[in-house]
N, C-alpha and C positions, 0 to 999 in steps of 0.2 A: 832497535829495529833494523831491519836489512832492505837491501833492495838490488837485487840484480841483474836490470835492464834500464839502461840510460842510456843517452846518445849526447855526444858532444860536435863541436864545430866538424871533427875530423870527420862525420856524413853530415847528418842532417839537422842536428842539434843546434841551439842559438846560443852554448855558451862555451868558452875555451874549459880545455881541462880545469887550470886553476880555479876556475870560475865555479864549475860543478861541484870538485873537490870542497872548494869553500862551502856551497851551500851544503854539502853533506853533510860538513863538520857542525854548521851551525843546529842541524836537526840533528844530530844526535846520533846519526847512524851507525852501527858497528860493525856492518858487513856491507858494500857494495860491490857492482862490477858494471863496469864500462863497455858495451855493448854498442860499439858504432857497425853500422852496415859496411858489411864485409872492409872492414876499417881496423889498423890495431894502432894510430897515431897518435894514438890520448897515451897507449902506452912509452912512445916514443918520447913523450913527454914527464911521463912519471919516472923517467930512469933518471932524472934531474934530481938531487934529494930535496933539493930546496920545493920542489912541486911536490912531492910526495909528503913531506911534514904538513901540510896543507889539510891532513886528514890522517886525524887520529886510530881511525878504525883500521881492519884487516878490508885489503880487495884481492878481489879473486880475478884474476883474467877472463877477458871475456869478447865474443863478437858475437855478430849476427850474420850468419851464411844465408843469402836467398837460394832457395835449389827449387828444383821441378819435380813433382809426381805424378806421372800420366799428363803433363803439359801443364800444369795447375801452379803457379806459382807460391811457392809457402816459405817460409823462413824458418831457420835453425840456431839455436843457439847454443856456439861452442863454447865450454869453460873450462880451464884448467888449461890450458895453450900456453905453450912458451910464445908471448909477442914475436918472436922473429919467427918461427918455424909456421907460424899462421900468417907472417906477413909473406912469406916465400911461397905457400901457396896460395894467396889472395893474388898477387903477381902473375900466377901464370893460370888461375882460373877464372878472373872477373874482371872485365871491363872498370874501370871508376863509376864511383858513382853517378855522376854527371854524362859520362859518354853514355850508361847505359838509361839514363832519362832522356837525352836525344834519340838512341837506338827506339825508346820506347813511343814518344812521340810523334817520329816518321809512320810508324805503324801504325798509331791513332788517327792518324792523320786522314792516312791513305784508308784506314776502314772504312773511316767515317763519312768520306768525302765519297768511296763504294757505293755507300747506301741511302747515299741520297742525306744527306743533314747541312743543316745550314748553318754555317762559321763563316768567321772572320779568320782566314790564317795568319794574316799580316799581325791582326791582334794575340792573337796563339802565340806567333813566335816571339814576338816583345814580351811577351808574358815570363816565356821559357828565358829570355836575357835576362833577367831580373832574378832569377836562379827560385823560382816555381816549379814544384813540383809538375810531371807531366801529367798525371793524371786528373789532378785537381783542375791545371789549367785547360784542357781540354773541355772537361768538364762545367768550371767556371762561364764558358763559351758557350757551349749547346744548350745549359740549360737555360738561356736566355729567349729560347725561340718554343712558342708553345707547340709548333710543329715537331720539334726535334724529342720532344718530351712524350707526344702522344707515340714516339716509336720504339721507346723505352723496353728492356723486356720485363724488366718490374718497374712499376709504378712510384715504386718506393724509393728508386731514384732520383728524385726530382727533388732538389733542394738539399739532398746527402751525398756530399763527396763521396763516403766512407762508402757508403751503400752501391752508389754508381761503382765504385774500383772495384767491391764483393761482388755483383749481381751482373753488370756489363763487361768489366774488361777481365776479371780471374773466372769469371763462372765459365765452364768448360759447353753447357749448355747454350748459351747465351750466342746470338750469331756476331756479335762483338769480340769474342774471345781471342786473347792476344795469348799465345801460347808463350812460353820462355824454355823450353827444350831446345837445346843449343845454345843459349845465351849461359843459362848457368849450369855450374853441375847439379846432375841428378840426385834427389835425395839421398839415394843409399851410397851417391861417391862422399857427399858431405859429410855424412856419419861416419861413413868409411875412415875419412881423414882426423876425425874428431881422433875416434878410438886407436889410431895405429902411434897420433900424437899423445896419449894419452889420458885425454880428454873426457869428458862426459857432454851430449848431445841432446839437447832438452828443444821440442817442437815450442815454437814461439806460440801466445795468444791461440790456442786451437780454437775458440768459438769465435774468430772474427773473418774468419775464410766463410767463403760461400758454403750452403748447406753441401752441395757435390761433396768439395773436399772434405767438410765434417762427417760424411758418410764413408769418407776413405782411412779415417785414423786409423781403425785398428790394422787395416792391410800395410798403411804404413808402418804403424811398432813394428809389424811383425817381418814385415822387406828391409826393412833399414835398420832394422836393431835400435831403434832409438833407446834413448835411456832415464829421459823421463818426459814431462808435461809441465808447461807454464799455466799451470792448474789458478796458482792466485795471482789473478792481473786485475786491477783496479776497476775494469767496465764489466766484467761480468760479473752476471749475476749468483745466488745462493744454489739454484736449479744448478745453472751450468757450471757452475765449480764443483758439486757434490758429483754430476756426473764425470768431470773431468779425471776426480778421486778417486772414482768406480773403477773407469780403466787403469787408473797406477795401480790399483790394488789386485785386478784381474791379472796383470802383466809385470805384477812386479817390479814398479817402476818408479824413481825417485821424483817429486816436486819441485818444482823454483817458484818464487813469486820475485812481479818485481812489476816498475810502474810505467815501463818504455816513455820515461820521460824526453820529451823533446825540446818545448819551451813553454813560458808561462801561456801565451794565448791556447795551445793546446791543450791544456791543465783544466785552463778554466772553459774550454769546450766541450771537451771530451772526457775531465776527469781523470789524467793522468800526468798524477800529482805526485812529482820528486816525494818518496822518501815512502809511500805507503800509506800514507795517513787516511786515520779511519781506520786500519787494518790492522792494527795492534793487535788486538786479541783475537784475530781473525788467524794468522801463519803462523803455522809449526816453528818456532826460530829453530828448537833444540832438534827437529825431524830434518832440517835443511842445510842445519849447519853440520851436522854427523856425519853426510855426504863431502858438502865443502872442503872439512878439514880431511877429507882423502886430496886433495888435489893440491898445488902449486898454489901459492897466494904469494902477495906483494906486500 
């Protein structure tokens, strides 16, 4: 089985590389790639042989670039990247990942506090020391006041992290919208970089953006050259994967699947369960890995 989208300590992840690599080896994987936000440290770490014997199988290079389309925040995932040459431009295009959760928090803040909602900031920013996500703990916050809930712009926020970050903070619509034009590069600079490094440039999760951006995919393939779609991700469903397929195949365009593992509590929330399972006879291995073996592996 494969899977190529994980995250380890070096962003968001709860486990060191070793750690991951181990549990690969133990499921059996043969293909993975390490995909930390805008992060290449996991690699910095497998150039140790001792960590790399760790895991028997082929890995592919890999990260996840946040960029902008018409102010929408979405994610990219570059693979095939020499580690240094994606670390020399993570350097002089991205914030860390923690500066740009403070960056993103001050904003929330200051929104929220705009339009009248009722928080504890004091409790917010203890929250954010504790190294919490800003979204979630924001979040976490407001929706304890059933005032703050009734001003919702979906409804369907209320009690969904997930759904509050799709429908309040990325949805372009939404009078909450936290733009990231000028924070990060522009989608078609990230592709840009993908392919002049080499690379192949796969749009992360496409059906977990707010409906807006889902309505923007194909202006995206077609502005940014992407080069394919995270067609099989573990939460979506048979519907949204066969339409995912629709477009690669309209646009000629290759597949990834992969489970953007983070840590077990998330697994067991949300279903994104290191290694694919369940998905076996679901992903093309031999359709994804014919791609692959164009590119650089480890």
């Amino acid at each position: 089985m494969i899977d190529l989208h994980m995250h380890t300590v070096a962003s968001d992840g709860a486990l060191t590389t070793p750690e991951l690599l181990r549990a690969c080896e133990k499921l059996k994987l043969e293909l993975i790639s390490i995909t930390d936000h805008y992060s290449v440290g996991a690699y910095q770490a497998l150039s140790d042989p001792g960590v790399r014997a760790l895991f028997s199988g082929e890995i592919l290079p890999g990260c996840e670039y946040s960029a902008h389309f018409n102010g929408c925040g979405i994610e990219v995932l570059g693979y095939g990247i020499d580690p240094e040459t994606a670390a020399a431009y993570i350097e002089t295009h991205y914030m860390t990942l923690q500066e740009k959760r403070k960056w993103e928090l001050e904003k929330l803040i200051a929104c929220y506090r705009q339009r009248g909602f009722l928080f504890d900031e004091k409790r917010v920013r203890a929250a954010m020391q504790l190294g919490y996500d800003s979204r979630r703990t924001i979040f976490t916050e407001l929706d304890r006041y059933a005032e703050n809930i009734a001003k919702y712009s979906n409804p369907a926020s209320h009690g969904d992290h997930k759904c509050f970050s799709r429908s309040e903070v990325f949805n372009p619509n939404s009078p909450y919208f936290i733009s990231e034009e000028g924070i990060v590069p522009s989608l078609q600079e990230v592709c840009a970089f993908i392919h002049e490094s080499g690379g192949r440039s796969i749009l992360a999760h496409p059906c977990s953006y707010d409906e807006t951006v889902q309505h923007m995919l194909e202006e995206m393939i077609e502005s940014a050259h992407l080069d394919g779609l995270e067609a099989y991700y573990l939460t979506f469903n048979a519907t949204q994967r066969q339409d995912l397929l629709a477009l690669c195949r309209k646009y000629h365009l290759i597949c990834s699947a992969g489970s953007d593992f983070h840590n077990d509590q998330r697994s067991r929330q949300y279903g994104n369960v290191l290694g694919m399972k369940g998905f076996e006879k679901v992903v093309p291995i031999e359709e994804i890995t014919a791609w692959v073996r164009q590119l650089n592996r480890i």
